[in-house]
C-alpha positions in Angstrom: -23.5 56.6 -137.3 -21.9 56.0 -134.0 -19.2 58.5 -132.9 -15.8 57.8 -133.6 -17.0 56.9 -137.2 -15.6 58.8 -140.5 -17.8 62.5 -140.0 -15.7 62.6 -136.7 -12.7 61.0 -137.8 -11.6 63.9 -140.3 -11.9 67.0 -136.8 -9.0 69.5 -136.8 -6.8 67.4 -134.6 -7.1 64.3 -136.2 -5.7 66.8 -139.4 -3.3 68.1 -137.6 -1.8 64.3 -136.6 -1.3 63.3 -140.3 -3.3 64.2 -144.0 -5.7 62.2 -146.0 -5.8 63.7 -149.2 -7.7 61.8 -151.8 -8.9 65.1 -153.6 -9.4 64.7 -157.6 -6.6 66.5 -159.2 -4.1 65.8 -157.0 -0.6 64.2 -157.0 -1.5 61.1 -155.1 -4.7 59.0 -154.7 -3.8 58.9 -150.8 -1.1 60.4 -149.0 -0.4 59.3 -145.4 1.8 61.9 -143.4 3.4 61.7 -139.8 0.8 59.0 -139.4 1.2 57.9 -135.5 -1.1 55.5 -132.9 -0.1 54.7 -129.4 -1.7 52.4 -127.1 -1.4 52.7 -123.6 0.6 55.2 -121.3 4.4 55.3 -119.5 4.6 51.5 -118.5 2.0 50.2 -120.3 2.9 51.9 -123.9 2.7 50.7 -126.9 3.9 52.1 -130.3 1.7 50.4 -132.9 2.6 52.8 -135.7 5.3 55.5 -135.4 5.4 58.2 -138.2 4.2 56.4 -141.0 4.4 58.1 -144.9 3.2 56.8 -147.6 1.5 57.8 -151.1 -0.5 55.4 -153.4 -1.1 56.7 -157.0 -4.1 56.4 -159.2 -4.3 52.9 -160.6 -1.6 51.2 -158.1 -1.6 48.3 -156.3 -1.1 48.2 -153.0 -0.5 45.2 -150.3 0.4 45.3 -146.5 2.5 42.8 -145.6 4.4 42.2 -142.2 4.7 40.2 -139.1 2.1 39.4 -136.7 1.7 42.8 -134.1 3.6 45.1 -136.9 0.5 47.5 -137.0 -1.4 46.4 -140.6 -4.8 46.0 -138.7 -3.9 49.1 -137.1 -3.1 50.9 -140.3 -6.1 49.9 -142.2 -8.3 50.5 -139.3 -7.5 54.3 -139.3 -7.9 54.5 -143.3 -11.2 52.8 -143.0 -11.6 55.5 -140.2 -13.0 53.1 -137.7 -9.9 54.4 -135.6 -8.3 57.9 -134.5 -4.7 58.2 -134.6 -2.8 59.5 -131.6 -2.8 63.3 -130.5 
């Protein structure tokens, strides 16, 4: 597996940035907190998601919707943990 790739997706800082929690016995099938990737620096930045929360339950639905450039590939990239959130 090449690095960047799920085993090193889950390291203490990525933890630290938001949770994951899709433990059995749990509240929530996934929980998403404080969820946060930036592109670029100072001039060149780019907020493609900014403190994002949310929870899906066992046995819900889910769809992400939005505009073009809202952040949905973004999102599902770091779920799928082909992408890192920002420190």
């Amino acid at each position: 597996m090449s690095p960047g790739l799920c085993p090193d997706f889950f390291d203490a800082r990525v933890k630290s940035s938001y949770e994951l929690n899709t433990h059995l016995g749990s509240m929530s099938f996934l929980e998403v907190k404080g969820l946060t990737k930036v592109y670029g620096s100072e001039e060149t930045k780019v907020v493609a998601l900014d403190n994002v929360n949310f929870s899906v339950e066992k046995g819900e639905f889910v769809a992400v919707t939005g505009a073009s450039g809202s952040g949905k590939s973004t999102l599902l990239a770091m779920l799928g943990g082909v992408d890192k959130p920002s420190a």
